[in-house]
C-alpha positions, 0 to 999 in steps of 0.5 A: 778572510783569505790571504789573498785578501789579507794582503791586498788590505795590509798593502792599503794600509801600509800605503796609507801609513806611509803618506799619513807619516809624510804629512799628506792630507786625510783624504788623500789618505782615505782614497788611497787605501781605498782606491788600491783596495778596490783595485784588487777586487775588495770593494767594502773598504772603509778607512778612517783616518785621523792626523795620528792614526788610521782605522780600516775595516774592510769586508771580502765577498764571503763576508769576512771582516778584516780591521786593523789599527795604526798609530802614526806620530806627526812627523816632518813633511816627505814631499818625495815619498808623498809624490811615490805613493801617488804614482804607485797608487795610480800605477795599481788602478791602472792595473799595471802590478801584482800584489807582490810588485806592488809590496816590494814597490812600497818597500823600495818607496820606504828605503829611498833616502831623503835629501842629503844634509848638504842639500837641505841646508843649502836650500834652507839657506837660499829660502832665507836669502829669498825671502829677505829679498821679498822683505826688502833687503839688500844684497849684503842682507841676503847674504847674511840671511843665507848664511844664517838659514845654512847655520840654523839647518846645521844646528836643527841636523845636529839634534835631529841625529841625537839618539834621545829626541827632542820635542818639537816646540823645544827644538823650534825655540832653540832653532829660533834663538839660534837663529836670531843669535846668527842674525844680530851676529852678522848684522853687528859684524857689518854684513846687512844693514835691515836687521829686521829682514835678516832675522825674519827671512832668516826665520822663514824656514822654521815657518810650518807652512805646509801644515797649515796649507793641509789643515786648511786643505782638511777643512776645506774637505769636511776633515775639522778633526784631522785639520785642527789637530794639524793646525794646533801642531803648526800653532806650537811650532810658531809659538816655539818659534816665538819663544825662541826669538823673544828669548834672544830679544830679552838677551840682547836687551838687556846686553846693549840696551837697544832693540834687537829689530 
């Protein structure tokens, strides 16, 4: 295969790599790749593609065959490089890069940070106020809420910048012990009222709810494969999530004899 031809389908590739890392759907990752590779002219390309890995074969007009394999992990959502690698993919069918602008628009796409830690706890911290509201909670239980989704976010940080990671279900039970912990704190220092919207508003932020908006979204596209493996992978963080809450709710039994709810 030329090497005009092999750059074209690495490009695809590492496009593909990117958004199947962020957590976008399999199609979207599908017609990407092959939409970028028919935009340069390869018109036999066919990705295959799983919630853990991408499968490309592709063939020139000499009939040379082109076939390679990565392995992505299930990684946390990147809403902004998802976002990125649409327009650049758009902006290619339309004719408007080389090949070599769009490899070095793929590596600035690559290099751009994501959210600040400041700005991610916060937001954790405004999703658990919100949805205490939705919940029925009042302003001092949105307040405890808030403060509970800021800490929670501080801690999961603190792992994530471990060198030795954590596993996932592990790191969801510690997050939804610690953030029990800092519920049943505010609520007996007086800050609430409804312990039962804090600590589930509070917890809210843990909630996988873009994996399963994409396994259903899978499902949907004929994908059962890739959308049950996404399901699963939402499934042993809930259950993470649950373990962790049960564990506080065992602990504070057995402390004060009352319920934690």
């Amino acid at each position: 295969m030329e090497n005009e031809d092999k750059k074209v389908l690495d490009l695809s590739m590492e496009a593909g790599r990117i958004l199947l890392d962020a957590g976008a759907e399999i199609f979207r990752v599908e017609e990407t790749i092959k939409r970028i590779a028919m935009a340069f002219g390869i018109e036999k390309c066919s990705p295959f593609v799983m919630s853990t890995g991408i499968f490309l074969t592709a063939e020139n007009e000499e009939g040379e065959m082109y076939a390679s394999v990565k392995h992505i992990p299930i990684q946390e959502v990147k809403l902004h490089r998802i976002a990125a690698v649409n327009q650049l993919s758009r902006e290619i069918v339309e004719g408007k890069y080389t090949i070599e602008e769009a490899e070095k628009k793929l590596e600035d796409i690559k290099k751009e940070p994501g959210k600040s830690d400041i700005s991610r706890m916060i937001a954790s911290g405004i999703g658990s106020g919100g949805f205490c509201y939705l919940l029925g909670g009042q302003a001092m239980d949105m307040l405890a809420a808030f403060l509970s989704g800021f800490l929670l976010y501080l801690v999961l940080l603190a792992f994530e910048k471990r060198e030795k990671t954590t596993s996932k279900i592990v790191l969801n039970m510690i997050g939804g012990f610690c953030v029990s912990l800092f519920a049943v704190f505010f609520y007996r220092i007086g800050l609430g009222n409804t312990p039962g919207s804090i600590l589930v508003g509070s917890v809210m932020p843990l909630v996988p709810g873009v994996s399963l908006v994409n396994a259903v979204r899978d499902f949907a596209e004929g994908n059962y494969i890739g959308g049950g493996v996404r399901f699963l992978d939402a499934l042993m963080v809930a259950l993470g999530i649950a373990l962790g809450v049960s564990l506080m709710h065992v602990i504070y039994f057995r402390m004060t004899g009352g319920s934690l709810l």
